[in-house]
Short mmCIF file of the C-alpha atoms (twelve columns), coordinates in Angstrom:
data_MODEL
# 
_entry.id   MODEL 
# 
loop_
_atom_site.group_PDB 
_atom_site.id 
_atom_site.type_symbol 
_atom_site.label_atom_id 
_atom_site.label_alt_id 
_atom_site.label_comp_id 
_atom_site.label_asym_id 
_atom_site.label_seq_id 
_atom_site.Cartn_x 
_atom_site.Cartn_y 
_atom_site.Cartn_z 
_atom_site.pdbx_PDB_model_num 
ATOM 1   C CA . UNK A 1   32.210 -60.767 0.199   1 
ATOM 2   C CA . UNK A 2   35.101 -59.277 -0.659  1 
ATOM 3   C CA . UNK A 3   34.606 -55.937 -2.903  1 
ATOM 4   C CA . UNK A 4   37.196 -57.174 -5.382  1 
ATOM 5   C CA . UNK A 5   36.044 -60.850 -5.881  1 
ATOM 6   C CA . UNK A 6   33.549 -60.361 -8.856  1 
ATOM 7   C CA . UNK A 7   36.386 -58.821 -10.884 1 
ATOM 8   C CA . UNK A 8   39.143 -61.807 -9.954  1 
ATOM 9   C CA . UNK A 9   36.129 -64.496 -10.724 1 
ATOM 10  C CA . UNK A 10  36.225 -62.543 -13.715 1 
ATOM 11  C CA . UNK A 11  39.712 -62.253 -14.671 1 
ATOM 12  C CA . UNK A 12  39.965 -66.266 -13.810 1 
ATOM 13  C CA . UNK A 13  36.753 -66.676 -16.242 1 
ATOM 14  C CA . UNK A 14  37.991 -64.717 -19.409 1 
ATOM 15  C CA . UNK A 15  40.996 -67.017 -20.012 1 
ATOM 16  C CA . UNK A 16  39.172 -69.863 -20.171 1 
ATOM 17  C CA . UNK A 17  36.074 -68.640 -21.941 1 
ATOM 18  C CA . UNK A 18  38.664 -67.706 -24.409 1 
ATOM 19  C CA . UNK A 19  39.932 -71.476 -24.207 1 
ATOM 20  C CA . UNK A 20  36.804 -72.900 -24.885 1 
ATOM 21  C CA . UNK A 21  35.861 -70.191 -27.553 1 
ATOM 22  C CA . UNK A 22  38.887 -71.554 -29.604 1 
ATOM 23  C CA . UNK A 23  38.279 -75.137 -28.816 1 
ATOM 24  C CA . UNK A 24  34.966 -74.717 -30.472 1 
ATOM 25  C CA . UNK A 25  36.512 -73.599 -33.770 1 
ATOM 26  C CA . UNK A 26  39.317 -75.286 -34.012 1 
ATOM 27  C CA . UNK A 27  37.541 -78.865 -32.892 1 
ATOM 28  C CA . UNK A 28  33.893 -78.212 -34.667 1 
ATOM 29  C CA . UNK A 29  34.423 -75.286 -36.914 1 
ATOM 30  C CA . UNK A 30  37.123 -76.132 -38.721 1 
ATOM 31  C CA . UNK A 31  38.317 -79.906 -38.258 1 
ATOM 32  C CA . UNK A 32  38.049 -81.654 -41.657 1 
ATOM 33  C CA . UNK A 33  36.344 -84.723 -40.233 1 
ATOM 34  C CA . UNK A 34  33.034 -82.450 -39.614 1 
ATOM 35  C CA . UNK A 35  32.930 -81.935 -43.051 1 
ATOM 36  C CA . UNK A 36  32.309 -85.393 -44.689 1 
ATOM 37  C CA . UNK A 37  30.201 -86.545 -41.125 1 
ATOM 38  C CA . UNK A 38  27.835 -83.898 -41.748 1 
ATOM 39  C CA . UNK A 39  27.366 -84.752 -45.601 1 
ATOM 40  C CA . UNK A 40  26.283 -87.911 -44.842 1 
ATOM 41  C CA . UNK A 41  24.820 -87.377 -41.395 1 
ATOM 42  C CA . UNK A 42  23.361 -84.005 -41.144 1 
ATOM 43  C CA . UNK A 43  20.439 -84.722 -38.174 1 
ATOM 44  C CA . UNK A 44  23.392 -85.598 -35.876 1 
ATOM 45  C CA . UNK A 45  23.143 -82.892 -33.073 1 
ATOM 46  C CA . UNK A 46  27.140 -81.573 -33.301 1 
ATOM 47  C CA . UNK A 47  26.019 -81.168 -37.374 1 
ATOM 48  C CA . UNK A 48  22.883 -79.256 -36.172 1 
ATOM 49  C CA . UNK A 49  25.205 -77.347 -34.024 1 
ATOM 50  C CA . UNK A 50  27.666 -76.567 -36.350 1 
ATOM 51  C CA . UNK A 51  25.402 -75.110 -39.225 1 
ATOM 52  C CA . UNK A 52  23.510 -72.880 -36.760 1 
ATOM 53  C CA . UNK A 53  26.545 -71.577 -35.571 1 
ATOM 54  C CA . UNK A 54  27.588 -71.052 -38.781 1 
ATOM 55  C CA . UNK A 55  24.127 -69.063 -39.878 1 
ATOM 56  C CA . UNK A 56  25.076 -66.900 -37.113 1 
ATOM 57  C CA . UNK A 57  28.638 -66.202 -38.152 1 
ATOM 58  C CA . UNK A 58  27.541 -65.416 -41.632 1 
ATOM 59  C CA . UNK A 59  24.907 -62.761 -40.529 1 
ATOM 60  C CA . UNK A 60  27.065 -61.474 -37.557 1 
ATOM 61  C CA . UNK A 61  24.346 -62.316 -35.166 1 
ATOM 62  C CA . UNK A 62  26.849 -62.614 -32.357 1 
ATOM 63  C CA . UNK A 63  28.943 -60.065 -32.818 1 
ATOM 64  C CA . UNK A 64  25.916 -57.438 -33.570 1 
ATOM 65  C CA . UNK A 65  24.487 -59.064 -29.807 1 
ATOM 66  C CA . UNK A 66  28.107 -58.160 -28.723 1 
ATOM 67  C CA . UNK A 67  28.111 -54.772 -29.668 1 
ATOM 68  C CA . UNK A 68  24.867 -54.074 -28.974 1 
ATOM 69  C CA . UNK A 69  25.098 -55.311 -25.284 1 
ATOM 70  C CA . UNK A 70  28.289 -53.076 -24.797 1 
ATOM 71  C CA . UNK A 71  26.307 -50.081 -26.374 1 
ATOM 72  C CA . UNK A 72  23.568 -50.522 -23.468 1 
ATOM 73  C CA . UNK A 73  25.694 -51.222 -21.231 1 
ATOM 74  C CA . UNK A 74  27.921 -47.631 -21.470 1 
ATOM 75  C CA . UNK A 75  24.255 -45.655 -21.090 1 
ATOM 76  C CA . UNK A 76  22.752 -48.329 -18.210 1 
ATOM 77  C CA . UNK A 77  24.120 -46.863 -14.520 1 
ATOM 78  C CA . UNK A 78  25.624 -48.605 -11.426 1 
ATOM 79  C CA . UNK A 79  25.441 -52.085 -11.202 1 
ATOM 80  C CA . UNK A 80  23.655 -53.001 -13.871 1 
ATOM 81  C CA . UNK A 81  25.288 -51.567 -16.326 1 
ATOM 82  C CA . UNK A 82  28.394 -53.295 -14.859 1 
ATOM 83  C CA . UNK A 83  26.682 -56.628 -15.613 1 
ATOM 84  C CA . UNK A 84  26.045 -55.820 -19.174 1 
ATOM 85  C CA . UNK A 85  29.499 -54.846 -19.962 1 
ATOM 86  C CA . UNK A 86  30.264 -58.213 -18.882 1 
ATOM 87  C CA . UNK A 87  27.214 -60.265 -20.582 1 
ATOM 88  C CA . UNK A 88  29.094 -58.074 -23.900 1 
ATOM 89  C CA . UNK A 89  32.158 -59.584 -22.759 1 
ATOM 90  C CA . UNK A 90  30.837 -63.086 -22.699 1 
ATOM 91  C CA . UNK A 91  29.281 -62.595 -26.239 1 
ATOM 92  C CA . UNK A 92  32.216 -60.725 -27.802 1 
ATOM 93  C CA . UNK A 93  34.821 -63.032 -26.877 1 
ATOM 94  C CA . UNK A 94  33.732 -66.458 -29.262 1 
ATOM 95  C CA . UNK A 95  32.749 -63.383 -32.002 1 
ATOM 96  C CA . UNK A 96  36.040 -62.377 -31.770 1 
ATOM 97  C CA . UNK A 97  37.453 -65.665 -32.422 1 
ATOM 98  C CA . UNK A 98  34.888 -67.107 -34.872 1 
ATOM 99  C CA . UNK A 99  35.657 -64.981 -37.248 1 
ATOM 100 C CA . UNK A 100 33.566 -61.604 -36.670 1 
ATOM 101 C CA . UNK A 101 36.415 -59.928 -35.102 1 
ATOM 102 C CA . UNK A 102 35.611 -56.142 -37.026 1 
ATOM 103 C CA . UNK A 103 32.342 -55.876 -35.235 1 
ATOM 104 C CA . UNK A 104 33.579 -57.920 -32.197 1 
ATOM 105 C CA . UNK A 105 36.660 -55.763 -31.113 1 
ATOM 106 C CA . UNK A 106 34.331 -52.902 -30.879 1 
ATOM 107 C CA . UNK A 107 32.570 -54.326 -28.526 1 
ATOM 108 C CA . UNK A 108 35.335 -55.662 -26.370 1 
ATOM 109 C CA . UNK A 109 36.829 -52.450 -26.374 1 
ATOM 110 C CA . UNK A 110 33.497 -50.430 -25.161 1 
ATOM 111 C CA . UNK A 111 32.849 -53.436 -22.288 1 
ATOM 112 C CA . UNK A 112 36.050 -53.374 -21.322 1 
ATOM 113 C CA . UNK A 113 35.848 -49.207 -21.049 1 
ATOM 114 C CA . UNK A 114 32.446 -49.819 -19.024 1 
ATOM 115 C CA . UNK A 115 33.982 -52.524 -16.619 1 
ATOM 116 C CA . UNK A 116 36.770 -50.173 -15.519 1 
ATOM 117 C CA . UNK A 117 34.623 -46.987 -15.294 1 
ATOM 118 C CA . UNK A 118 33.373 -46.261 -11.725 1 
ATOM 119 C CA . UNK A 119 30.453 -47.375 -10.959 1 
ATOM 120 C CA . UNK A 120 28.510 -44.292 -9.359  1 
# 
């Protein structure tokens, strides 16, 4: 395997994780229809969805995981710490976009500092 393959997987990934983070709020955050289905409908699972996902936007759940993970992962050595930075990454991305983006750009910044730092 080819030294440089995790970080192209990873560079094909983030685009699309972004994609999808974006889908998710435009389509079930923020489309109007969601709105009067989950008045009337509530036990629906996209309704379920959508108010825990809201709860955690609210209390900055995932952008506090974000930035938590991208703490660890600047004090965590070699490998490992490499795989945090990108589990913060993962996280940070959709709290960037769903709204959390003071806490969230933090941690993009400090995952993004740990995934080009050396790794000895």
């Amino acid at each position: 395997m080819s030294r440089r393959l995790p970080l192209i997987i990873l560079l094909l990934f983030v685009p699309l994780w972004l994609a999808a983070s974006y889908a998710v709020r435009y389509v079930l955050m923020e489309d109007a229809q969601w709105v009067g289905v989950c008045a009337e409908q509530a036990q629906i699972w996209q309704c379920q969805a959508r108010s825990t996902l809201g709860l955690m936007i609210h209390f900055g759940v995932i952008a506090w995981t974000a930035l938590g993970l991208a703490l660890l992962a600047q004090v965590v050595p070699a490998r490992a710490g490499w795989r945090l930075a990108v589990l913060a990454l993962v996280v940070g991305i959709p709290a960037l976009v769903l709204y959390s983006a003071s806490i969230a750009v933090f941690a993009l910044v400090l995952a993004g500092l740990r995934l080009v730092r050396r790794l000895h």
